[in-house]
N, C-alpha and C positions, 0 to 999 in steps of 0.2 A: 561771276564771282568778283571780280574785278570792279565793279561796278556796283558791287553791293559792299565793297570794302570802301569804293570813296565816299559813300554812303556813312560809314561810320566813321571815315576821317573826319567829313562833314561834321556829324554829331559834337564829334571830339574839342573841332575846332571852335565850335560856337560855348560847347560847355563852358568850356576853359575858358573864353575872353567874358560870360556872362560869370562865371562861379569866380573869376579873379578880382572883377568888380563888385559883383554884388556882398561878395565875402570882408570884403574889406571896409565897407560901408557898413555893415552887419558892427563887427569889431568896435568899429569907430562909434558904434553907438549902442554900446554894448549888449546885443540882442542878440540871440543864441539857437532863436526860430524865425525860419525866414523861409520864403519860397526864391530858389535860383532857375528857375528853368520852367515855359509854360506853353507847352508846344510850338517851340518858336521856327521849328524844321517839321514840313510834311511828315519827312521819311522817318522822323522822331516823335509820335504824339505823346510825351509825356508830357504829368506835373511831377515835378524834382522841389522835394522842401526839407528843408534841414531842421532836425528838433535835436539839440545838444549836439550829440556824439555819433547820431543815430539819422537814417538817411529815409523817407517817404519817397515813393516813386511809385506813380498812379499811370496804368497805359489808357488810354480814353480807347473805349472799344469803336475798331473800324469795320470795312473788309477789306482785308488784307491779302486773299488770295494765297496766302500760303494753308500748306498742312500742319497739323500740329505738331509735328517733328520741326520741322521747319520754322516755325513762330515760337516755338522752346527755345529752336538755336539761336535766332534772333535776339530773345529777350534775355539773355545768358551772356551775350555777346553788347549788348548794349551796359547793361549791368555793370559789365568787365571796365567798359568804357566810362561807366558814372565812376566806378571803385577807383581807377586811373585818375583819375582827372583831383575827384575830393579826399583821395587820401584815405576814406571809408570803408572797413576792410566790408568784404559782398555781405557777411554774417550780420551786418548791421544796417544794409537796405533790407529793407522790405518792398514788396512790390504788392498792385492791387489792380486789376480790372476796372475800369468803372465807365458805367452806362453814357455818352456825350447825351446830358441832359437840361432842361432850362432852369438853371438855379439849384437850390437844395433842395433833396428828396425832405417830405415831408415825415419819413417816420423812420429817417438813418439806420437804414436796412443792414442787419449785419450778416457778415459773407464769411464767417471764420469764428474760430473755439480756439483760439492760438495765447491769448491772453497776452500777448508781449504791450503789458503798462509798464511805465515807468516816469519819472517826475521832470519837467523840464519850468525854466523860471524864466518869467518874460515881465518886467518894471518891478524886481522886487519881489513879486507874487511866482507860486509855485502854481503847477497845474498839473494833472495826470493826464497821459496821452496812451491812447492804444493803435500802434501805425498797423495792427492787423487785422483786426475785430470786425473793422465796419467801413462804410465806408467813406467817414470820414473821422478825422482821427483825434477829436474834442475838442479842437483849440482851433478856431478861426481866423488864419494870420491875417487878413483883408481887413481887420477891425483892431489892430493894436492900436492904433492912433484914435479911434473912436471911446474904444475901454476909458483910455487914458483922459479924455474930454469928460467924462460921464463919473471919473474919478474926482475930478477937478470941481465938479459940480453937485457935487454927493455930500459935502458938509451938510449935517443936522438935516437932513431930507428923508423924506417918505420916499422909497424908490420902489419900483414894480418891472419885475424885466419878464417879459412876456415871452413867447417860444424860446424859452431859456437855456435849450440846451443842457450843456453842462456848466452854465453859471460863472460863465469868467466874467457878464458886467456885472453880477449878482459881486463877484470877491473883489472888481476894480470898487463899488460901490460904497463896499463894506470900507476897504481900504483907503476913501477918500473922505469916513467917518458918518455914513450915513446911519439915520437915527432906527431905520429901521429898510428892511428887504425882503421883498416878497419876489419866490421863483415859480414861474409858472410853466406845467409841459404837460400833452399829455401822456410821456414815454417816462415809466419806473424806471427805468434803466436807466434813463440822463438824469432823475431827479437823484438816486441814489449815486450818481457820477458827480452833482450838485454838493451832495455830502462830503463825500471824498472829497473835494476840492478846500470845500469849508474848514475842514479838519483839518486838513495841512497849512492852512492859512491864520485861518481865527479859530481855533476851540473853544474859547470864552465869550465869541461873541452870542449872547442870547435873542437878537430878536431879527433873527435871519429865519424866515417859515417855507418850505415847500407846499407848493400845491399841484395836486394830480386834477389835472383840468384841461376840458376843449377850451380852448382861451377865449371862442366867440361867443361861448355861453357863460366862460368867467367873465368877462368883462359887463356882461348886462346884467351880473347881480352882486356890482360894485357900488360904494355910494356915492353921491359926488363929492367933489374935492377930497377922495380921498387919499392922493398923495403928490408929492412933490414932482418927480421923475419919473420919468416913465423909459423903457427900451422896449421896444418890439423890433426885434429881426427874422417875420415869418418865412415861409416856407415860399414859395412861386404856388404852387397847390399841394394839395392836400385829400387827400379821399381815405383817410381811418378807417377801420371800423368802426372807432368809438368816437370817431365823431357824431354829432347832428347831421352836420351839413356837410356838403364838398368845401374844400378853401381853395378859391380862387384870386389871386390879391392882384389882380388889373381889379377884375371885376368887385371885391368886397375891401380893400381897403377904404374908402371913402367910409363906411361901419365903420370898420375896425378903427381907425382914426377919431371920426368923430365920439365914440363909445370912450376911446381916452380920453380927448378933452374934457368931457362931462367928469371924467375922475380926476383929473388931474384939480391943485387949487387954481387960482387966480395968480395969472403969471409963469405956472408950470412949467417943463420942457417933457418933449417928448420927442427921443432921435427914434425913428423911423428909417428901417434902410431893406432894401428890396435885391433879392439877385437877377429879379426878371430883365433880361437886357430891351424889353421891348416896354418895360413900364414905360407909364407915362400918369403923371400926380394929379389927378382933378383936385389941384389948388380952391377953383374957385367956390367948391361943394363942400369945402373944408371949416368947419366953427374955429377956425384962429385966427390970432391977431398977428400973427409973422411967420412966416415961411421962410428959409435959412436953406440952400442945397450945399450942404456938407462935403458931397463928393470927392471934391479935389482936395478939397481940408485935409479929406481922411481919407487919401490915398496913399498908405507906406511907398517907404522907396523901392521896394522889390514887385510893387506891384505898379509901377508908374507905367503908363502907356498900354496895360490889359487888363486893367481893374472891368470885373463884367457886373457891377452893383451901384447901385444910388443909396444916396442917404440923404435925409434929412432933418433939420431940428427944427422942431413947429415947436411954436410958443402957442400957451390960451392965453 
């Protein structure tokens, strides 16, 4: 027991010197979602991410060797330890299981009927998050400095954000004054999550379109130059139902990429950004004129030194 308690001193002690700095950095630049804590202790595999008021905490499933009595007490017991530390009362962590897997599941599998939405606002922009439903909770923290790049670049542009989720570069896009936004997924669930977002942001904006699509089969019945911008941030794989094919993205980005420049105009941009930790860019197979690795660019500060994704902005 003794031994399972320095264990949680342990936890305590690292929360605290990460949640002190990281919090304060947060403040200092006024941002209200941020991930504090990313399995930085064995004996602790959580993700710790803060949205408002309200606390995310994901255990990365192990084997752990205990029973389930035992791995209750545990995680009840660390809780107490997050609720200590962040001031958080427990009614407003949420907690989630989740699969230790390469990148994002391809079809954000949902694990709960809990509904707990609510609004958090990250540059300005609102977004709905649901920290119980799924598992993962709509809002991508690893890409806030990316949004913001694609915001910047979004004047009077044709934009296309491809596995779009729920549409936050879709509303950085809108918000940076783009002429026009196309969201592409092939999950109802995130395109009508697409809407919600829209609604809370721009209601007047008119020429924001969803579309219900395998992205590998929209894209090859696009036309060329047909737009400015482009975002694709796919999945590591993919096996739908409704897809065609498997998505593999070592193996099919080199397609998926060149099928964008073909759309994109003359001088286009297309960020590009992968969770596979083992990618690696066949540049040389690629129809552009400049390859850009983004990575460290758009690395936030909460995520410095465990960012597990690339990015990149290709130009045609």
């Amino acid at each position: 027991m003794e031994q399972s308690f320095g264990k949680f001193l342990s936890f305590k002690n690292r929360l605290e010197k990460v949640y002190r700095h990281l919090s304060k950095q947060a403040r200092r630049q006024g941002i209200s979602c941020y991930r504090i804590y990313d399995h930085d202790l064995p004996e602790a595999p959580f993700i710790i991410e803060v949205y408002g008021e309200n606390l995310y905490v994901s255990e990365y499933k192990r084997r752990h060797h205990l029973t389930e009595e035992e791995h209750e007490q545990w995680l009840t017991q660390s809780i107490r330890v997050v609720s200590e530390v962040t001031g958080v009362a427990t009614e407003k962590i949420f907690t989630k299981l989740r699969q230790r897997k390469e990148g994002r599941g391809g079809q954000y599998q949902k694990v709960a009927e809990e509904k707990n939405e609510f609004v958090v606002e990250e540059n300005g922009l609102k977004f709905l998050v649901n920290l119980s439903d799924y598992l993962d909770t709509g809002l991508f923290l690893d890409h806030r400095i990316t949004r913001q790049m694609v915001r910047e670049q979004s004047k009077d542009k044709r934009v296309l954000n491809l596995f779009c989720y729920t549409g936050s570069f879709s509303m950085y896009a809108i918000a940076g004054g783009a002429r026009e936004v196309v969201s592409v997924d092939l999950s109802k669930t995130y395109l009508a999550w697409v809407e919600k977002n829209k609604a809370l942001n721009f209601p007047d904006y008119t020429t924001h379109q969803t579309v219900h699509a395998d992205v590998l089969q929209h894209l090859k019945g696009l036309s060329p130059a047909s737009f400015d911008l482009i975002v694709m941030d796919p999945p590591t794989f993919s096996n739908s139902k409704r897809m065609e094919n498997i998505l593999d993205i070592q193996r099919d980005h080199v397609v998926l990429i060149n099928q964008c420049m073909k759309a994109l105009t003359p001088g286009g941009l297309l960020y590009f950004s992968t969770n596979y930790t083992k990618f690696q860019l066949r540049s040389g197979q690629l129809h552009a004129a400049q390859i850009k690795d983004l990575t460290k660019a758009t690395t936030p500060f909460d995520f410095a030194g465990k960012l597990k994704r690339q990015c990149f902005l290709i130009t045609k």
